[in-house]
PDB file of N, CA, C and O in Angstrom:
ATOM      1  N   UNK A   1     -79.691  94.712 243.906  1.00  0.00           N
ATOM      2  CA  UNK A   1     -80.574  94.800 242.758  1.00  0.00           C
ATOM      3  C   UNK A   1     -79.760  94.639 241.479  1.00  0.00           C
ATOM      4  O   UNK A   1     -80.202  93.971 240.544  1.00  0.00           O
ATOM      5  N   UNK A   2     -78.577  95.244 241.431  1.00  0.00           N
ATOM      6  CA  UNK A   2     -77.383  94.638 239.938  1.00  0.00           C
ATOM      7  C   UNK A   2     -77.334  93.898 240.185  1.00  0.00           C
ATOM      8  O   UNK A   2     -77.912  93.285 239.288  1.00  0.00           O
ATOM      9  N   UNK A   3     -76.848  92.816 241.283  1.00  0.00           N
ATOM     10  CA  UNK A   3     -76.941  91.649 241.086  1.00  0.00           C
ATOM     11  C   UNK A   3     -77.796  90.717 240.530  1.00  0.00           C
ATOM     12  O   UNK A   3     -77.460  89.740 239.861  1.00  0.00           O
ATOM     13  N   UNK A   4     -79.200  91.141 240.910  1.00  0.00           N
ATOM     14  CA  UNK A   4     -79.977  90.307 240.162  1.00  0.00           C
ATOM     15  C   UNK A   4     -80.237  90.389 238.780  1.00  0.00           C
ATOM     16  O   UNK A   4     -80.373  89.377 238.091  1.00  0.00           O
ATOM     17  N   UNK A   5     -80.338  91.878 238.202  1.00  0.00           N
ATOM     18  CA  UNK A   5     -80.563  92.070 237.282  1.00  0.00           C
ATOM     19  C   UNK A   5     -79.269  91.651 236.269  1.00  0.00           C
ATOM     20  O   UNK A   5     -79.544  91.771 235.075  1.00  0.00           O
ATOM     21  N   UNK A   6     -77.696  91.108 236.617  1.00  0.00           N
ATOM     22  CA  UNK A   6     -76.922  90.450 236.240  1.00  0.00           C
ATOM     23  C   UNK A   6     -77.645  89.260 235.814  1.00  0.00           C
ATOM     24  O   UNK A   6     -77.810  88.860 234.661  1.00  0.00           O
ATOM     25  N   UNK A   7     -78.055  88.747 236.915  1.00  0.00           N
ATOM     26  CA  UNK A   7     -78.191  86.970 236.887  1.00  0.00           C
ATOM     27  C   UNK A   7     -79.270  87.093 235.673  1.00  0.00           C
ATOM     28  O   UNK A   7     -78.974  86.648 234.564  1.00  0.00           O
ATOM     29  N   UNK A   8     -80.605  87.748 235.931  1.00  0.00           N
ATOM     30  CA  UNK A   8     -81.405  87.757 234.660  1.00  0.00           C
ATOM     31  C   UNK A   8     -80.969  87.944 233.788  1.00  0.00           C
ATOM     32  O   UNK A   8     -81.254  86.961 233.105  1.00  0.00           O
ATOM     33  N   UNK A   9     -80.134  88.878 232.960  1.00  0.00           N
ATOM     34  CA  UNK A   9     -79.721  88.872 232.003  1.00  0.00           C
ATOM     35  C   UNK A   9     -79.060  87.734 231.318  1.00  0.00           C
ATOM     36  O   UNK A   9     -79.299  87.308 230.188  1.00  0.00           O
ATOM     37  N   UNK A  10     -77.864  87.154 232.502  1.00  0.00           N
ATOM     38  CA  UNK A  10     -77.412  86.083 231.659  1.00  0.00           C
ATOM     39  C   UNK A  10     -77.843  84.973 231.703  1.00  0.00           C
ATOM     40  O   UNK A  10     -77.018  84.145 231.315  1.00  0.00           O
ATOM     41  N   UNK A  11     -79.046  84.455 232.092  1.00  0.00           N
ATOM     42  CA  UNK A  11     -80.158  83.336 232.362  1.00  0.00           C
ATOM     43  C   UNK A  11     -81.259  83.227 232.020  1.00  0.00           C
ATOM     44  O   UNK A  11     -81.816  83.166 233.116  1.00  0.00           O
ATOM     45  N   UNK A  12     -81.994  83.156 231.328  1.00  0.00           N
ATOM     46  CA  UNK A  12     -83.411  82.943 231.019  1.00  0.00           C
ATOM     47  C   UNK A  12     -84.021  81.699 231.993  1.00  0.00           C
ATOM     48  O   UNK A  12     -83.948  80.471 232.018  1.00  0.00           O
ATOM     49  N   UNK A  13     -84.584  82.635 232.677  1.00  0.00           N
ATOM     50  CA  UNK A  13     -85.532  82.359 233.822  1.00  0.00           C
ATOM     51  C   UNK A  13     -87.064  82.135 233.763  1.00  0.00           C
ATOM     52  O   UNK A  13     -87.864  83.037 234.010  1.00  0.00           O
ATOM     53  N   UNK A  14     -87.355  81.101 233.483  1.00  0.00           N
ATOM     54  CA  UNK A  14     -89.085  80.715 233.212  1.00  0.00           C
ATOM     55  C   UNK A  14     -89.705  79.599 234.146  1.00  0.00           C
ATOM     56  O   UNK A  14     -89.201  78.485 234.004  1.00  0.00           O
ATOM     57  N   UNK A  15     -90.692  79.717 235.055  1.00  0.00           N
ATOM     58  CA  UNK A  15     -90.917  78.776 235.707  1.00  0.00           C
ATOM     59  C   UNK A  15     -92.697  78.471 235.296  1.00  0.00           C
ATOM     60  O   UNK A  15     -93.720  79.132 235.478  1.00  0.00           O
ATOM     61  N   UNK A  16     -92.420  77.172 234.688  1.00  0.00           N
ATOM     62  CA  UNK A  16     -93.772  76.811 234.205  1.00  0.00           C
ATOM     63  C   UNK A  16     -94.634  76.715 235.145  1.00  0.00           C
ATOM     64  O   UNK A  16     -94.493  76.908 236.353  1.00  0.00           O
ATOM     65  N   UNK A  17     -96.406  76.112 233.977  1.00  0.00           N
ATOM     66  CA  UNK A  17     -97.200  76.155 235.056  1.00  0.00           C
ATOM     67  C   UNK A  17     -97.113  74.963 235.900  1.00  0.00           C
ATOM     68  O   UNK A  17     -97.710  74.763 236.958  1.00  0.00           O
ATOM     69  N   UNK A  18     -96.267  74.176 235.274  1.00  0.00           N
ATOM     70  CA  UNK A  18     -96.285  72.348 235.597  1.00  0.00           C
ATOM     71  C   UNK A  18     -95.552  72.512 237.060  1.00  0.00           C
ATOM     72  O   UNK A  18     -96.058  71.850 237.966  1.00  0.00           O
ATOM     73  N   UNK A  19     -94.219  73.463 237.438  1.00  0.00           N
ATOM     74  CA  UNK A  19     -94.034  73.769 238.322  1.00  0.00           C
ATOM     75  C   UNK A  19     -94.930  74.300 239.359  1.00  0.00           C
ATOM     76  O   UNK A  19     -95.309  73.557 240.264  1.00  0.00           O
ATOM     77  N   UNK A  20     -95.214  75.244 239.310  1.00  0.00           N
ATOM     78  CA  UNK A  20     -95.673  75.782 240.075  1.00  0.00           C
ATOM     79  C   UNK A  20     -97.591  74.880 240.812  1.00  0.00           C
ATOM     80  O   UNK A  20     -98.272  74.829 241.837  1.00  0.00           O
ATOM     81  N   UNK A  21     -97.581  74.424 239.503  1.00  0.00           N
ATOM     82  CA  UNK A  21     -98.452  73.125 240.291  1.00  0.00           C
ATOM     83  C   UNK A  21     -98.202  71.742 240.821  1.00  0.00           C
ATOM     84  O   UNK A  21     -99.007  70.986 241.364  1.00  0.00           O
ATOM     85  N   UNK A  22     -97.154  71.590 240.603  1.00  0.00           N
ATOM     86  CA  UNK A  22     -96.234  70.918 241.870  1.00  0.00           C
ATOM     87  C   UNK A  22     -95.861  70.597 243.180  1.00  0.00           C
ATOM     88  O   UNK A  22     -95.912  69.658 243.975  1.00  0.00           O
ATOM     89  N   UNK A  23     -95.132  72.725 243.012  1.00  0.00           N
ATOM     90  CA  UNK A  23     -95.286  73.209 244.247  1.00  0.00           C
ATOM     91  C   UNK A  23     -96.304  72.910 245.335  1.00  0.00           C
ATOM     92  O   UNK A  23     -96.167  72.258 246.370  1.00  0.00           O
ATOM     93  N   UNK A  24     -97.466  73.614 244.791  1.00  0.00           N
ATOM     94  CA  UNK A  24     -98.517  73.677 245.425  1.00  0.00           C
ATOM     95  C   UNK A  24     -99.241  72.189 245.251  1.00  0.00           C
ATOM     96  O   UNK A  24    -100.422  72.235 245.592  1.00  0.00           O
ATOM     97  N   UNK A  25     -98.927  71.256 244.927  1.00  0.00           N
ATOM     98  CA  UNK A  25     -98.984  69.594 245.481  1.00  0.00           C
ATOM     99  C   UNK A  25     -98.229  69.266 246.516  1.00  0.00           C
ATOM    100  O   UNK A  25     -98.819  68.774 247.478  1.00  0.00           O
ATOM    101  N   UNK A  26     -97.321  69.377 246.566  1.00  0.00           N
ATOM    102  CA  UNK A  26     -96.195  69.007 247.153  1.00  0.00           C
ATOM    103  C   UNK A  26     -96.277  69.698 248.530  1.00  0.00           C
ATOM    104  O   UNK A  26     -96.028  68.965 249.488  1.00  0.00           O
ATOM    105  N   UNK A  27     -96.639  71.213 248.838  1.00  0.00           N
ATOM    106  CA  UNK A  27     -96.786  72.185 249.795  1.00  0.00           C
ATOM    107  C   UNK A  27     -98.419  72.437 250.352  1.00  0.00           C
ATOM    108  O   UNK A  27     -98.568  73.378 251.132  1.00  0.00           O
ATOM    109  N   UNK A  28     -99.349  71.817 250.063  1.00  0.00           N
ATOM    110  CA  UNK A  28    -100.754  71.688 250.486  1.00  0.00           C
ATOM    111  C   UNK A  28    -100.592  71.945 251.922  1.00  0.00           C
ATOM    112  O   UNK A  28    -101.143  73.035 252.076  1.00  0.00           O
ATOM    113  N   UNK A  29    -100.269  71.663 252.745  1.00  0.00           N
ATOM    114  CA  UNK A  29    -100.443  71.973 254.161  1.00  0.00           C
ATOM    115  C   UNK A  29    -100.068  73.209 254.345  1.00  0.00           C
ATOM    116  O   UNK A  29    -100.406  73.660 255.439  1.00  0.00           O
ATOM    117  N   UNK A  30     -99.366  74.069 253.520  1.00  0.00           N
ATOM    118  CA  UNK A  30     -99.413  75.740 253.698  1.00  0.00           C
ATOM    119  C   UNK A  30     -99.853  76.629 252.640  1.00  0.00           C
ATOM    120  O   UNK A  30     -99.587  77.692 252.079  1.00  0.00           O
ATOM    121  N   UNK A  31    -100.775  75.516 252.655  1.00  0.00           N
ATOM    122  CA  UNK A  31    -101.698  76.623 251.346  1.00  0.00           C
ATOM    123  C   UNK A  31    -103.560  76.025 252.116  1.00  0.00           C
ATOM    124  O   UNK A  31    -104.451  75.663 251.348  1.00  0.00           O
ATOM    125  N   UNK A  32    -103.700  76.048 253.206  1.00  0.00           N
ATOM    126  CA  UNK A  32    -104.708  75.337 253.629  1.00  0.00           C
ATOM    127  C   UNK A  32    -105.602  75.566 253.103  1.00  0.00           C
ATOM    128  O   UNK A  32    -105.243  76.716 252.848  1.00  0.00           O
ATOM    129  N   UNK A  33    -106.858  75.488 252.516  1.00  0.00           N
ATOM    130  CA  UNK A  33    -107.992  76.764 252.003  1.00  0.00           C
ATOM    131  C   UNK A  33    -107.903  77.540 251.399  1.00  0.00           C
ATOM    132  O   UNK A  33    -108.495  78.601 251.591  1.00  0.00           O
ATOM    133  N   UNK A  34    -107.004  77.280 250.280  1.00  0.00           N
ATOM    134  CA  UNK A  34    -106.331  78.022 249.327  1.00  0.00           C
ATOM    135  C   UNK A  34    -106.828  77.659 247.995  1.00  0.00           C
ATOM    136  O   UNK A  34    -107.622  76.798 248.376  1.00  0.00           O
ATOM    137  N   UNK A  35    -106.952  77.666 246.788  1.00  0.00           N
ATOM    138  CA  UNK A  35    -107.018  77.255 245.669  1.00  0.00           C
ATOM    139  C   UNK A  35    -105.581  77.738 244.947  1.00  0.00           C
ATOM    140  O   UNK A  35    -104.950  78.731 245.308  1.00  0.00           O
ATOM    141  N   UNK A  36    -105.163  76.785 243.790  1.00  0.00           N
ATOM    142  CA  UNK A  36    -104.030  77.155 243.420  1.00  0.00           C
ATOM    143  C   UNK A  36    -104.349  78.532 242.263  1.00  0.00           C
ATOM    144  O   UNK A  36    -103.312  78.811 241.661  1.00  0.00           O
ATOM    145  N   UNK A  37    -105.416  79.319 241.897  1.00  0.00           N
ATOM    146  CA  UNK A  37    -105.439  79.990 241.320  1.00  0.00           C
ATOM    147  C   UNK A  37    -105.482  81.088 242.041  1.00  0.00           C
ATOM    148  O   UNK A  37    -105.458  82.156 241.429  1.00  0.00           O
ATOM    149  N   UNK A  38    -105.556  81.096 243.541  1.00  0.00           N
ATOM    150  CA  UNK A  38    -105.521  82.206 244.616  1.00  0.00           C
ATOM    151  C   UNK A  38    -104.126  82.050 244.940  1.00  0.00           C
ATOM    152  O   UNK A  38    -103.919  83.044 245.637  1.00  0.00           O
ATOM    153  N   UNK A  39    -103.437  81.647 244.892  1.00  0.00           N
ATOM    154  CA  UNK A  39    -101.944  81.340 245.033  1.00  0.00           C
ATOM    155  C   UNK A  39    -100.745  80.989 244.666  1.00  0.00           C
ATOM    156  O   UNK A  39     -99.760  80.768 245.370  1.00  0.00           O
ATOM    157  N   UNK A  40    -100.940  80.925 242.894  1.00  0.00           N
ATOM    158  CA  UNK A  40    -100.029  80.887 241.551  1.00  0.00           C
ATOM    159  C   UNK A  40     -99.500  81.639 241.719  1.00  0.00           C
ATOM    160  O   UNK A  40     -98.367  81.158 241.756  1.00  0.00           O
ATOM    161  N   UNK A  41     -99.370  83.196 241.972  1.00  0.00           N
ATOM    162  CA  UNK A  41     -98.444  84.268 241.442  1.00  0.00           C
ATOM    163  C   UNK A  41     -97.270  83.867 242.889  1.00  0.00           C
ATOM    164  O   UNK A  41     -96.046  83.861 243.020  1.00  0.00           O
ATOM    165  N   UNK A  42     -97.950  83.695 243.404  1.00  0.00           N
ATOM    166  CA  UNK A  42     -96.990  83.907 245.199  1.00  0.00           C
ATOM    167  C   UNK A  42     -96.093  82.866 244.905  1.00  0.00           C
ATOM    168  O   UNK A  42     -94.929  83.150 244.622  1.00  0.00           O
ATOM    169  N   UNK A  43     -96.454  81.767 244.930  1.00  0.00           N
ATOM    170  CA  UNK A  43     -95.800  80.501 244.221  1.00  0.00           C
ATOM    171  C   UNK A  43     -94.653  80.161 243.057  1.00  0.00           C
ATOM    172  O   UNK A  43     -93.754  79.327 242.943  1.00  0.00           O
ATOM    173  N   UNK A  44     -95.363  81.655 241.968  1.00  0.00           N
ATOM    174  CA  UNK A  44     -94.160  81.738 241.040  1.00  0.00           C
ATOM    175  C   UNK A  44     -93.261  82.494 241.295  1.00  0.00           C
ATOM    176  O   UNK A  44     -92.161  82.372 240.757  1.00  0.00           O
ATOM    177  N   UNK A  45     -93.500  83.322 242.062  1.00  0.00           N
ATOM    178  CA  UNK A  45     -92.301  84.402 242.788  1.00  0.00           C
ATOM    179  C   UNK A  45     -91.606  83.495 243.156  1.00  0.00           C
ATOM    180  O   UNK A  45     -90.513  83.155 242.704  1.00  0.00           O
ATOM    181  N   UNK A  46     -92.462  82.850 244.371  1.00  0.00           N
ATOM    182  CA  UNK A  46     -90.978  81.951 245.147  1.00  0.00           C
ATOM    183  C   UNK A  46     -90.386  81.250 244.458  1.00  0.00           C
ATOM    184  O   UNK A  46     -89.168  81.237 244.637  1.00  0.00           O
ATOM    185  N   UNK A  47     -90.769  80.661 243.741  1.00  0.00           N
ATOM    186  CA  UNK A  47     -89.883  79.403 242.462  1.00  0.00           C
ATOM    187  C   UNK A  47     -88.646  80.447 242.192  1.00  0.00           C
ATOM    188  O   UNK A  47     -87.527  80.406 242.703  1.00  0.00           O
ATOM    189  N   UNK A  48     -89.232  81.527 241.114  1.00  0.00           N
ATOM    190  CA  UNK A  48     -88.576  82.248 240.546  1.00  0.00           C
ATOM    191  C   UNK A  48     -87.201  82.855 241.371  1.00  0.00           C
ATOM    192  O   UNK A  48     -86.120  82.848 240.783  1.00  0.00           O
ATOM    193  N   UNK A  49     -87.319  83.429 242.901  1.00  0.00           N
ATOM    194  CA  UNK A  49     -86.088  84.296 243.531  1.00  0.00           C
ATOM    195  C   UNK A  49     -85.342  82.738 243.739  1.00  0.00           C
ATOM    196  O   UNK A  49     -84.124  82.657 243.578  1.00  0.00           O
ATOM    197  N   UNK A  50     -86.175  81.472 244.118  1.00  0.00           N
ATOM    198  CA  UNK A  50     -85.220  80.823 244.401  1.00  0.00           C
ATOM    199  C   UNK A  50     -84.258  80.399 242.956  1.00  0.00           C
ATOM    200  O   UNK A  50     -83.041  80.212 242.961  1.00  0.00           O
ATOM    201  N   UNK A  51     -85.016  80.327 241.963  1.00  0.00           N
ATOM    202  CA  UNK A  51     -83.711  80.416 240.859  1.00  0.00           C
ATOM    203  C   UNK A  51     -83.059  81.260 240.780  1.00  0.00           C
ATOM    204  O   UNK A  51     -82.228  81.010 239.907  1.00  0.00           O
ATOM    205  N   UNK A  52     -82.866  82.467 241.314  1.00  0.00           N
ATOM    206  CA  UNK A  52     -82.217  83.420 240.989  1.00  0.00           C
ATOM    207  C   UNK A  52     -81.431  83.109 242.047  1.00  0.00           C
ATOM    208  O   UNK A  52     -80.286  83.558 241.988  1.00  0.00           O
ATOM    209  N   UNK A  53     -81.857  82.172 243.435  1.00  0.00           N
ATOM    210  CA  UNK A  53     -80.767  82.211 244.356  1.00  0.00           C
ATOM    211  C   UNK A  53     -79.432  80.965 243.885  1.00  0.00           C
ATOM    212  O   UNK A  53     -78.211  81.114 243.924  1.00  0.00           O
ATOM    213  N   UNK A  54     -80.075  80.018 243.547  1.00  0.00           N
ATOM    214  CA  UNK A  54     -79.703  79.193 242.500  1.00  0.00           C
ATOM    215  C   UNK A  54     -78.363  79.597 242.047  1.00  0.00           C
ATOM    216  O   UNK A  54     -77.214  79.325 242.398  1.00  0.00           O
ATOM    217  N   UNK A  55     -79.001  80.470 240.986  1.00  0.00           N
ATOM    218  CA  UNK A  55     -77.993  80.901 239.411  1.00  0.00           C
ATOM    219  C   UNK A  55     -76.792  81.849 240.314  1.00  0.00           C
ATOM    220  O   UNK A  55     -75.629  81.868 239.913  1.00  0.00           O
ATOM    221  N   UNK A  56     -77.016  82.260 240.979  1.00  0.00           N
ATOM    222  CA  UNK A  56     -76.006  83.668 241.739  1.00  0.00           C
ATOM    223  C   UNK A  56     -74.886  82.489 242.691  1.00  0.00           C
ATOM    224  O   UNK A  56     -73.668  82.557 242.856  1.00  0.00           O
ATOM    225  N   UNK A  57     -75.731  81.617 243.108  1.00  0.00           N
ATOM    226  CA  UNK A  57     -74.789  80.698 243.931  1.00  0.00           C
ATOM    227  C   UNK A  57     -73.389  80.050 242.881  1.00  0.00           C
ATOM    228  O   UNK A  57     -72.199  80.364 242.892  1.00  0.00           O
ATOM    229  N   UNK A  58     -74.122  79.073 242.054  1.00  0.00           N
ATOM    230  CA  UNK A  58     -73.646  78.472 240.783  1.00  0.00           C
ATOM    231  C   UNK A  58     -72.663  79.812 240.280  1.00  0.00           C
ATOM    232  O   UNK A  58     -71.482  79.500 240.129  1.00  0.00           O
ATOM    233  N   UNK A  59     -72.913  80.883 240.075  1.00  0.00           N
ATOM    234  CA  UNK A  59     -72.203  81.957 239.944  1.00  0.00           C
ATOM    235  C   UNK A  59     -70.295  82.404 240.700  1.00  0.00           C
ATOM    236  O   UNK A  59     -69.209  82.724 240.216  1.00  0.00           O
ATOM    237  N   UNK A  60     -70.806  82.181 241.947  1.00  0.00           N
ATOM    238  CA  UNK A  60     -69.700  82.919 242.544  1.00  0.00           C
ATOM    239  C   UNK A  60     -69.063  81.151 243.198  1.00  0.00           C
ATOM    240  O   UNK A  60     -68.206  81.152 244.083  1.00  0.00           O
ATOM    241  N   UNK A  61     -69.570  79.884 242.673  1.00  0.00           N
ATOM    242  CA  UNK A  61     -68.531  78.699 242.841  1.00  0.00           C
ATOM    243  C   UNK A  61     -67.729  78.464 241.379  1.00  0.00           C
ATOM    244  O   UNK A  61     -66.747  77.758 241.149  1.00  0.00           O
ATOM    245  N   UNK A  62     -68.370  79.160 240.646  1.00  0.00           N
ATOM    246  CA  UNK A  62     -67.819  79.089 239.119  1.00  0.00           C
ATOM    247  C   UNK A  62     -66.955  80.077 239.502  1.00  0.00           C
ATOM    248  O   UNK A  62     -65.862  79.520 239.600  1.00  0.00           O
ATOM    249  N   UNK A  63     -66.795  81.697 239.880  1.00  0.00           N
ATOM    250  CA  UNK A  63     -65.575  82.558 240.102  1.00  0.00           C
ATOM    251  C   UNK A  63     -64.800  82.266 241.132  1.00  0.00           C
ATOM    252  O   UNK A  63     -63.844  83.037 241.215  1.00  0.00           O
ATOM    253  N   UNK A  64     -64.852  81.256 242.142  1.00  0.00           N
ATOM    254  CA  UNK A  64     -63.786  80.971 243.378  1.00  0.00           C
ATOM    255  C   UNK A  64     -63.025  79.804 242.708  1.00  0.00           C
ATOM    256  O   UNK A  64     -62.063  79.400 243.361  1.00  0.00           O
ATOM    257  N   UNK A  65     -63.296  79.111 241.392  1.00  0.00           N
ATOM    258  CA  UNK A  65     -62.564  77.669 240.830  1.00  0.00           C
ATOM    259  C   UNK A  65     -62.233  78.322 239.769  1.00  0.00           C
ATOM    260  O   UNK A  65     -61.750  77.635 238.869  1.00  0.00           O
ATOM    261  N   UNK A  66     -62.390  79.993 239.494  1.00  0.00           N
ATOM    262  CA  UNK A  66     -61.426  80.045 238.924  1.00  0.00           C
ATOM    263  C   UNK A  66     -60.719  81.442 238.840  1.00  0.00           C
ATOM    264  O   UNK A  66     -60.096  81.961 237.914  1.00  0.00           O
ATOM    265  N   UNK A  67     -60.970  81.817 239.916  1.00  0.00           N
ATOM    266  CA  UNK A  67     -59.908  82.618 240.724  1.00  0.00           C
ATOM    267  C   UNK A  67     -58.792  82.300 240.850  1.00  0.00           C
ATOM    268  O   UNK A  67     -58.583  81.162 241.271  1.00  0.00           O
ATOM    269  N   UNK A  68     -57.712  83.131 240.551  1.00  0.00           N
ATOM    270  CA  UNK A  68     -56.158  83.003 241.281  1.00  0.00           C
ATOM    271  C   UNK A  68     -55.718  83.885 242.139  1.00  0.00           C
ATOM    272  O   UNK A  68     -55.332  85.033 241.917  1.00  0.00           O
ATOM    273  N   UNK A  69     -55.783  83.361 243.047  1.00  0.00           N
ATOM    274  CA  UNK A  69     -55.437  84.373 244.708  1.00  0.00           C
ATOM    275  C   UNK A  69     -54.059  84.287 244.694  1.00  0.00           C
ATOM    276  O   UNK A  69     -53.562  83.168 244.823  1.00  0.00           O
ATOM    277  N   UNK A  70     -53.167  85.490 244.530  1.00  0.00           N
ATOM    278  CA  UNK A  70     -52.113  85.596 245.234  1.00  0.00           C
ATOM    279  C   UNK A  70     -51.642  86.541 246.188  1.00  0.00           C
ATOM    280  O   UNK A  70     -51.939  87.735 246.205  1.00  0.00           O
ATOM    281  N   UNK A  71     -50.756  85.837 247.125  1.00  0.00           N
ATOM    282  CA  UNK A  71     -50.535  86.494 248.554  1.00  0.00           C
ATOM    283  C   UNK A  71     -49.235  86.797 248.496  1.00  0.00           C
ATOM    284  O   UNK A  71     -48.287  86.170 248.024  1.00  0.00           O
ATOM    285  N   UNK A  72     -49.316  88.028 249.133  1.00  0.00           N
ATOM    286  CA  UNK A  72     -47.804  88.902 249.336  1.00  0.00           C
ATOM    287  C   UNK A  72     -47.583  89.383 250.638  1.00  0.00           C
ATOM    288  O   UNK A  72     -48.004  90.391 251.205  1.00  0.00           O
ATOM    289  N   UNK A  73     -46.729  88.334 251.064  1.00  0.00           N
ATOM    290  CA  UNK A  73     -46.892  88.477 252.318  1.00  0.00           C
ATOM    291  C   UNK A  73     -45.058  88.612 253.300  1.00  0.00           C
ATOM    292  O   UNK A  73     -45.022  88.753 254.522  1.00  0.00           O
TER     293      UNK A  73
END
């Protein structure tokens, strides 16, 4: 949960509506009988953690390039 609340802080995280009606173009076969106004919020969640999975990734390849590991061995 710090972790995420890291990533939010240093990211401004907004996933429009243009997205999220996309999504749900793009994903119609698992939204069968669905309307996208019965299924916007679910939709923006998922957008949303996946940016957060995103930004945390982008995160810890930005601290391994510039990490200096030294071994004492």
């Amino acid at each position: 949960i710090a972790f995420k609340k890291l990533i939010e802080s240093t990211n401004k995280i907004e996933i429009s509506d243009e997205a999220v009606k996309k999504y749900f173009e793009d994903n119609k076969a698992n939204f069968a009988n669905k309307k996208l106004e019965e299924v916007s919020a679910t939709i923006k969640d998922s957008l949303y953690q996946q940016e957060i999975y995103t930004k945390s990734q982008d995160m810890f390849s930005n601290m391994r390039k510039e990490a200096k590991v030294n071994s004492f061995i």
